[in-house]
N, C-alpha and C positions, 0 to 999 in steps of 0.2 A: 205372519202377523195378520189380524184377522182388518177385517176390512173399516172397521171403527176406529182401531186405533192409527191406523193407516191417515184417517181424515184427521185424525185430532194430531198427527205428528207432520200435515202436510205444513203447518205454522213454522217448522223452524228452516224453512226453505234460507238459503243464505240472503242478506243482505250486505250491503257494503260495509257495517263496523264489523263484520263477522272475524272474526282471530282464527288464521288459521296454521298457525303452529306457533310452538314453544321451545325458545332453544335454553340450558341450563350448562352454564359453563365455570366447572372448579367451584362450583357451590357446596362453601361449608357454615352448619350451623353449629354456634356452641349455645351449653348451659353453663354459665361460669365458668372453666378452663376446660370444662368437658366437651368432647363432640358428638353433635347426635348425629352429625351429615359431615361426609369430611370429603370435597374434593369430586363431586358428581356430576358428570358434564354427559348430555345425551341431547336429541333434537328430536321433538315428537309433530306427527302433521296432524290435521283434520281429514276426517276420515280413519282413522287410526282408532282400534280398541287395545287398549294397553294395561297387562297386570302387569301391578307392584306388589312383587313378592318379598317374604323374610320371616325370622322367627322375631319372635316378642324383643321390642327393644332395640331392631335393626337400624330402624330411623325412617319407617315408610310416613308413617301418622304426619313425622318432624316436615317431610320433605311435601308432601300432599300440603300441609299450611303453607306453607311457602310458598307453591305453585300457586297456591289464592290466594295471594299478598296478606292474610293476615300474620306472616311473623316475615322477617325480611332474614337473609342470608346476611351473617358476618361479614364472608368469605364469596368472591364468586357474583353470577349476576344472573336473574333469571331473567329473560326479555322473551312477550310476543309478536310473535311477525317482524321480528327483529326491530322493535322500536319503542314499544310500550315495556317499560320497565315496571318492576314490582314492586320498589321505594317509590320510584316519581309518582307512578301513575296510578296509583293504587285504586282512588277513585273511580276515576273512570275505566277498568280493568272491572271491576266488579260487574257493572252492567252485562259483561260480557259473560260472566263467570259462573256454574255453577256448582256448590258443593251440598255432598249428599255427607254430613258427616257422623261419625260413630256414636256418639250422642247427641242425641236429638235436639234441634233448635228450636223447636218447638212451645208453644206459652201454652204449658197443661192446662191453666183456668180457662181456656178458650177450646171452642168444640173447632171440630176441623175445618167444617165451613168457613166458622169465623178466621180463623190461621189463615185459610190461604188468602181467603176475601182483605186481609192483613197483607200481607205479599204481595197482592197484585197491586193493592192500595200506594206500597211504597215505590212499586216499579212500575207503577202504571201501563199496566194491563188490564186490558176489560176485565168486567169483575165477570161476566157471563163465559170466560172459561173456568174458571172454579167450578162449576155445575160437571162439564166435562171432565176437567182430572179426577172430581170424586166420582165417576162412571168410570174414568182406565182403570183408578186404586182401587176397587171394589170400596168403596166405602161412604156408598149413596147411604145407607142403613143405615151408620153412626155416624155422619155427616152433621149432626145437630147434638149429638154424646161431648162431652168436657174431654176431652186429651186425654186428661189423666187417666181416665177410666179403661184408655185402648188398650189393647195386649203391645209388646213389643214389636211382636210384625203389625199392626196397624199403623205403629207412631212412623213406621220406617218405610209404607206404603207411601205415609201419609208427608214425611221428609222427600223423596222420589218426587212427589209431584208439586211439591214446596220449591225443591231446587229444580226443577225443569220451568218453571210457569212463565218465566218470564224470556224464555226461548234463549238459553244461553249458546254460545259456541265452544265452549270447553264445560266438560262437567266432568268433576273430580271427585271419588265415591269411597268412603271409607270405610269398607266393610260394609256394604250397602246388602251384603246378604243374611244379616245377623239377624234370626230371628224370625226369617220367610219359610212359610212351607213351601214343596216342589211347586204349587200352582203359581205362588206368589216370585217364588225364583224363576218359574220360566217368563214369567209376565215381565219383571226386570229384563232378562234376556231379549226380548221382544223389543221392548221399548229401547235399548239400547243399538240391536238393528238398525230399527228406524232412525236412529240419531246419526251412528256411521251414512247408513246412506244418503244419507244430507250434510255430508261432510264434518259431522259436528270429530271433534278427537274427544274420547271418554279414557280417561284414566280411572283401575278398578284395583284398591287395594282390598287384598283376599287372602284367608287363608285358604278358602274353599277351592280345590283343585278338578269337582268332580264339572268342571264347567261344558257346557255343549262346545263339541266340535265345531267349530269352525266362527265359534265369535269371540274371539280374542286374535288380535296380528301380533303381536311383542309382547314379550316377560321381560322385565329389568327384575335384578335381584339383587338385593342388598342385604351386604352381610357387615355387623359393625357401623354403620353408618357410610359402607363404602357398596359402591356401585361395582360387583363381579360378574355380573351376564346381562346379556345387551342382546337375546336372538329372538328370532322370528318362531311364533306360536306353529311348528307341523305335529299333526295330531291332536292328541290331547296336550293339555294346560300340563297333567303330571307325565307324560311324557316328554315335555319339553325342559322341565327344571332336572328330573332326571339327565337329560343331556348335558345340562348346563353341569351337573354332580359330578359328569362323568368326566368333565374336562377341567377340574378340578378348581369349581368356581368359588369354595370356599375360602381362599387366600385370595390377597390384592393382584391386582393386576393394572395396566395400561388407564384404563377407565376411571378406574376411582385414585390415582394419583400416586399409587407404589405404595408402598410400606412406611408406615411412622412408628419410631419407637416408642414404648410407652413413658418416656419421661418428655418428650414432645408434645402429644396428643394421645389422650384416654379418648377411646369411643365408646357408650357406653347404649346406646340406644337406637 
């Protein structure tokens, strides 16, 4: 990490509301009789870099809102630091929170500047970092450009340091690499470094497998809406899901709550 970004990520040093784990126990969500989450129960810490893997419709997207209290669990409870809940506490959970998510939250009529300088506004952060994250995001140059006008990877630079700005301790990313070239993925890469090593926990839903060695600690995999591998990232990212293949993580198991007939429980996502 080069030495800039280094000072600009020395801010998320811990503080006391800092969150430093999430525990999820027998969380299921439904859509009308349907499940997209059935029965997901894991403990993630700070300091922790964690892919959420699955094919389309597994339930990552479903389970990532959840973790940022905007949809709550039917079924099941997710708490952090074992006390702050994500019905009760939703509120105050946010301050802490940050989400990079697959479309863009972004207000296209507003150029970047103005977004973040909007951001910081609501969370009350100097507005004199804005100048800085459009130095990490390369996008001192269309920093004053309408949104709308960005390419894809701009908007997703420009959501990165939207959901970082306000120095969260959990940041949860949804396919945050849709749309980067290598410069702009390894720069994510980077910045997420620096997060772990300030204890932040990053959860990274991906389909992208070609991830560098040694910044990911855990793959969970969900197949169905259920939780079938729960190991430790050795090697690469696609050699660890292959291991998970090889032990035959496509069926339920212990984690995700056994088997449900389909006149019980349809999982559909």
């Amino acid at each position: 990490m080069s030495e800039a970004q280094g000072d600009l990520l020395a801010g998320f040093d811990p503080h006391p509301c800092a969150l430093s784990s999430v525990a999820l126990r027998e969380v299921s969500i439904t859509f009308g009789r349907r499940y997209a989450v059935y029965r997901v129960s894991c403990s993630l810490r700070g300091g922790e870099v964690v892919a959420l893997l699955g094919d389309n419709g597994a339930g990552k997207t479903t389970l990532l809102r959840a973790m940022a209290s905007l949809i709550a669990p039917h079924e099941g409870e997710i708490r952090y630091d074992d006390a702050w809940d994500v019905r009760r506490d939703r509120a105050a959970l946010r301050a802490h929170l940050g989400l990079i998510a697959h479309e863009s939250l972004l207000h296209p009529e507003l150029s970047g500047r103005e977004n973040l300088a909007l951001s910081a506004a609501l969370r009350d952060v100097p507005t004199r970092e804005v100048a800085s994250w459009l130095e990490l995001t390369r996008l001192v140059e269309a920093a004053d450009r309408p949104v709308a006008t960005y390419s894809r990877g701009m908007r997703q630079r420009l959501s990165v340091a939207r959901a970082l700005l306000h120095r969260p301790s959990v940041v949860l990313c949804d396919e945050p690499l849709t749309g980067l070239d290598r410069r702009s993925q390894a720069l994510f890469w980077e910045v997420v470094a620096g997060l772990k090593a300030r204890g932040r926990l990053v959860v990274v839903v991906t389909h992208q497998l070609d991830v560098p060695v040694g910044a990911l600690d855990r793959m969970l995999l969900l197949r169905q809406g259920r939780l079938v591998a729960d190991l430790p990232v050795e090697g690469s990212l696609r050699d660890t899901l292959d291991r998970a293949e090889a032990r035959g993580a496509g069926g339920g198991d212990s984690r995700s709550g056994g088997e449900t007939s389909a006149s019980t429980a349809e999982v559909v996502r």
